[in-house]
C-alpha positions as CSV (number, residue, x, y, z in Angstrom):
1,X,88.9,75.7,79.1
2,X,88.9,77.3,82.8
3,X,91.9,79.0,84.7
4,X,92.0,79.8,88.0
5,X,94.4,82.6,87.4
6,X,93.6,83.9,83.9
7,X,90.9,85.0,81.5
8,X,90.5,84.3,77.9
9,X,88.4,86.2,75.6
10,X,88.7,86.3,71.8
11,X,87.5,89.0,69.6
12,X,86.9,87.9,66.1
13,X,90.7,86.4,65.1
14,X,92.3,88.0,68.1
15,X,92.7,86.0,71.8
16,X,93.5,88.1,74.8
17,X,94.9,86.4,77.5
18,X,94.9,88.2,80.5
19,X,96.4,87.4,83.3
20,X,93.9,87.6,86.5
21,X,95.4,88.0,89.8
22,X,95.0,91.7,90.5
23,X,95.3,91.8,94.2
24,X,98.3,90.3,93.4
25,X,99.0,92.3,91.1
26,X,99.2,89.9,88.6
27,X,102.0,88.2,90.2
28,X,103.2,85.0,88.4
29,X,103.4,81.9,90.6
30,X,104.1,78.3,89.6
31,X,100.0,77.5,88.7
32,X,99.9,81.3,86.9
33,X,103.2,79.9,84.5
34,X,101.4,76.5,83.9
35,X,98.1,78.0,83.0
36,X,99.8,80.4,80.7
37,X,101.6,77.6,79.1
38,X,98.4,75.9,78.3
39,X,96.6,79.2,77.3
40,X,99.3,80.2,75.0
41,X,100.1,76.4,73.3
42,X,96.3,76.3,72.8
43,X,96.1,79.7,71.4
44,X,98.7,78.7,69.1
45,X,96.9,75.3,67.8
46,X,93.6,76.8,67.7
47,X,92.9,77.6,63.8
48,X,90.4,80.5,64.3
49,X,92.6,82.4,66.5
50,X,95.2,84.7,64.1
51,X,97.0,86.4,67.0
52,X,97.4,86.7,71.0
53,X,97.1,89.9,72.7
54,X,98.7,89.4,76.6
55,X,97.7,91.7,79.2
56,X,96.9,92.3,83.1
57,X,93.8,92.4,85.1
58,X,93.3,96.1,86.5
59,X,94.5,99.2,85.7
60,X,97.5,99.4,88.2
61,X,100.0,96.2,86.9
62,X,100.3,94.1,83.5
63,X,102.7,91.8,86.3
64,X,104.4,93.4,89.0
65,X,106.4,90.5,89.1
66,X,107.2,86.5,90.1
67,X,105.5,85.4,93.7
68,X,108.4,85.9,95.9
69,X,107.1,83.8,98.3
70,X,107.5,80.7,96.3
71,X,111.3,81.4,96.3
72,X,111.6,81.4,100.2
73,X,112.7,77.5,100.0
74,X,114.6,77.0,96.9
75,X,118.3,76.7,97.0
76,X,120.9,76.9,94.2
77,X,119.5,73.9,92.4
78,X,115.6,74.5,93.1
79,X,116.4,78.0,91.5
80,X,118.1,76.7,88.4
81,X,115.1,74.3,87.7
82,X,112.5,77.1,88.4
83,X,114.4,79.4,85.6
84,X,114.9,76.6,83.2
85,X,111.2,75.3,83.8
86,X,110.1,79.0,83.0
87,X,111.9,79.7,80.0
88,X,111.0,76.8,78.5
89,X,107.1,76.3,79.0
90,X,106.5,79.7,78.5
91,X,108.9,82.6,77.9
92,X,110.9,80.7,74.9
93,X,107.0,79.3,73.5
94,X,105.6,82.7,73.2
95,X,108.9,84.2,71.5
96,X,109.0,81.3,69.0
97,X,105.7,81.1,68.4
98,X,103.7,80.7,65.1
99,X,101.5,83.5,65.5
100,X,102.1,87.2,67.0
101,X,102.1,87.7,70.5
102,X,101.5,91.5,71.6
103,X,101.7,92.9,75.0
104,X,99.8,95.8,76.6
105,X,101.7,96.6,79.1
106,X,99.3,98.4,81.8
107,X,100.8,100.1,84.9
108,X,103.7,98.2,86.4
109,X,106.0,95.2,84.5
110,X,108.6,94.7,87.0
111,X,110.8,91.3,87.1
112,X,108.4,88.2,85.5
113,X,106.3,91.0,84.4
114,X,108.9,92.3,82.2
115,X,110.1,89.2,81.1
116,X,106.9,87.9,80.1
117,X,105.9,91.7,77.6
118,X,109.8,91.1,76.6
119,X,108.9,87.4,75.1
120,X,106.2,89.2,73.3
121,X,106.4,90.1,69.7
122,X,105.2,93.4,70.1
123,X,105.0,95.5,72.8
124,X,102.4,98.6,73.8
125,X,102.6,100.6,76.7
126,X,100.0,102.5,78.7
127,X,101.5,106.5,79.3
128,X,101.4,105.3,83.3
129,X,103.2,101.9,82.3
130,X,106.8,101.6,84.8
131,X,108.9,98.7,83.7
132,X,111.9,97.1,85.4
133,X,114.5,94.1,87.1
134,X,114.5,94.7,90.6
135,X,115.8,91.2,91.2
136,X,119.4,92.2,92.4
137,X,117.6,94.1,95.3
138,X,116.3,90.8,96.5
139,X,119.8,89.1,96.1
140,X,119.5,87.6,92.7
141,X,119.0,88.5,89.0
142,X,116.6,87.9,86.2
143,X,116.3,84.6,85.6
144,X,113.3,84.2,82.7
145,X,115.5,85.6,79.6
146,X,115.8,89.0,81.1
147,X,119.2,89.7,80.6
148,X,119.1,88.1,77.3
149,X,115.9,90.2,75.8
150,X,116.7,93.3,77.6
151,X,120.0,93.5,75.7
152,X,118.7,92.3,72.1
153,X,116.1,95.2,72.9
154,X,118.2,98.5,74.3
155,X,121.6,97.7,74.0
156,X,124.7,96.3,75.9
157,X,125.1,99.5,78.0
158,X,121.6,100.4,78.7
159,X,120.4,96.7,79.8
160,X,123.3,96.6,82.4
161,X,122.5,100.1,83.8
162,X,118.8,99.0,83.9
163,X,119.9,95.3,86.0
164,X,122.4,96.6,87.8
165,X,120.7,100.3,89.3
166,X,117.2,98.0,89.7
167,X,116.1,101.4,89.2
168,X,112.3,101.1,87.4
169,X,111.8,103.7,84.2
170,X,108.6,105.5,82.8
171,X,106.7,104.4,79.6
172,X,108.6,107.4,77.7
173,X,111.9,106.2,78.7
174,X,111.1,102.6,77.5
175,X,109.6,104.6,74.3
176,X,113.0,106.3,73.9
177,X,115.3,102.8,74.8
178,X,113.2,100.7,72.3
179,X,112.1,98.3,75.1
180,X,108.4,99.2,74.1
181,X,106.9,99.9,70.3
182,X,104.8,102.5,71.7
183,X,103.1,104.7,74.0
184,X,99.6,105.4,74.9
185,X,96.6,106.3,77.1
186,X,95.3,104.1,79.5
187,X,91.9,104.3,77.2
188,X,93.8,103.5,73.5
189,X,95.8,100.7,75.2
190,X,94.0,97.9,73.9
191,X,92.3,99.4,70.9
192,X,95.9,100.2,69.8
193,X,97.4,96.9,70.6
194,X,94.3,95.3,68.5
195,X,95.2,97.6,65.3
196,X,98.6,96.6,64.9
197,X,97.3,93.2,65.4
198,X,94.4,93.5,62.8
199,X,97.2,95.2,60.5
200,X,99.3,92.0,60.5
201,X,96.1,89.9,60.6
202,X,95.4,90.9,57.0
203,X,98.9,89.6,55.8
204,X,99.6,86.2,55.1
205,X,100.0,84.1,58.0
206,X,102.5,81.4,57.1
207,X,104.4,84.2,55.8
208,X,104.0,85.9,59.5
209,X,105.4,82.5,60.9
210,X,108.4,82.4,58.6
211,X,109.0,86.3,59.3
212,X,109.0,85.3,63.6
213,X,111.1,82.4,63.1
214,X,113.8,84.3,60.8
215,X,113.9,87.1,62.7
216,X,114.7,84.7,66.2
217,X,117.3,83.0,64.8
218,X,119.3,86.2,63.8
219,X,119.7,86.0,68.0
220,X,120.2,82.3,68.8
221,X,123.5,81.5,69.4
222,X,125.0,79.4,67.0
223,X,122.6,79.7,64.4
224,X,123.0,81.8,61.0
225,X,119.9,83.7,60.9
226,X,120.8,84.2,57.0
227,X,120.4,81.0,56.4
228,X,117.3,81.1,58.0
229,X,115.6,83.6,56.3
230,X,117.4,82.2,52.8
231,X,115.3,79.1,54.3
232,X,112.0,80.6,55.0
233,X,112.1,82.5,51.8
234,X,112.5,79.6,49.9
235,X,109.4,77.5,51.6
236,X,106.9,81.2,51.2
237,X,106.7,80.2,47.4
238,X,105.5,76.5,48.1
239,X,102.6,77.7,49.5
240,X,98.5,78.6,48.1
241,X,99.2,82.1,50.1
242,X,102.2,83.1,47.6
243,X,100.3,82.3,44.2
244,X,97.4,84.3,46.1
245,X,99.4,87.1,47.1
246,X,101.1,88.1,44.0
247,X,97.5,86.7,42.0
248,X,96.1,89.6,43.8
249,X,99.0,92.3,43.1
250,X,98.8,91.7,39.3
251,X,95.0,91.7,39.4
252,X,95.2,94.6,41.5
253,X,92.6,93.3,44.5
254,X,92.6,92.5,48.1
255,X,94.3,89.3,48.7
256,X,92.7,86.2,50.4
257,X,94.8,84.4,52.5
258,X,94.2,81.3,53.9
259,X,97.2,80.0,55.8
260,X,97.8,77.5,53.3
């Protein structure tokens, strides 16, 4: 499959997508969001592939953003579609995805950008990593789950002052808010995202899906995320990967899982 915009490598079970604009610094435009709705949907389906590391050409930005310039000629309805089309063919896919989704968060993550390592699962940050919602210096606000994720992630209080100021903060402050997992070199960035992802590559993978969609629903409005995971539960000990699991415990050995 070719992009124009991205990259795709895998590495053993793991697919980095990486998105490949850098003298744009990764900006997301409307043919960037459509090729990572393909990338990510075919990421997803693809058997071999266990997990999806996201990431940013270049050292200086992960995404510094949405292509501004696209907005120039939208007007109050053009801007509802383009936030509704985005949520929905990509940010809301990766969050309710069946497999992890890490990002690795390199230099700046500003609007889109942060939207998009927000969706994420998981999220690693380089020690030179700034992250932010400038939107209400250009007039508007986030518009691609910001002001939902943001909150879920830091807090009421601490979302609003980071909206509202525009004001961009370091990788340690992100570290200190919860916004990001962790903090790291430039150097460990990836290696670090790819062991946490190794880590939950050796668990049981429809157990991993279950986990992800319990965990969402406990933030969907309208939906009891007890009875969720009191769902999920339930459905873990239909499957070969459950008899394996605790087959392995009692015969004290490495489990086997095969997804099934």
């Amino acid at each position: 499959m070719l992009f124009q915009n991205l990259l795709i490598e895998n590495k053993e079970r793991i697919r980095y997508i990486i998105i490949n604009r850098e003298s744009k610094l990764n900006a997301l435009n409307k043919a960037t969001l459509a090729e990572l709705h393909t990338a990510i949907v075919d990421a997803f389906n693809t058997a071999t592939v266990g997990g999806i590391i996201v990431t940013g050409a270049g050292q200086k930005a992960f995404v510094a953003g949405a292509d501004i310039a696209e907005f120039v000629d939208l007007d109050a309805a053009g801007g509802r579609l383009l936030a509704q089309h985005g949520q929905t063919t990509v940010f809301d896919v990766i969050e309710n995805g069946n497999k992890p989704v890490i990002a690795a968060v390199n230099g700046f993550a500003l609007g889109g950008g942060l939207e998009l390592a927000m969706a994420c699962h998981i999220r690693v940050a380089s020690d030179n990593a700034k992250m932010g919602l400038p939107e209400v210096s250009l007039g508007l606000m986030p518009g691609y789950g910001g002001t939902q994720r943001l909150t879920q992630l830091v807090g009421k209080g601490k979302a609003l002052e980071i909206i509202l100021t525009a004001d961009m903060v370091t990788a340690a402050e992100a570290h200190q808010y919860g916004l990001v997992n962790h903090v790291v070199s430039q150097d460990e960035l990836l290696p670090k995202a790819e062991e946490i992802l190794n880590k939950i590559l050796l668990r049981a993978p429809l157990a991993i899906t279950a986990a992800i969609t319990a965990v969402n629903a406990g933030t969907k409005h309208g939906v009891n995320g007890f009875e969720t995971e009191i769902e999920e539960f339930g459905k873990c000990f239909g499957t070969e990967d459950f008899k394996e699991g605790v087959s392995a415990f009692l015969a004290k050995r490495k489990p086997d899982f095969k997804g099934k």
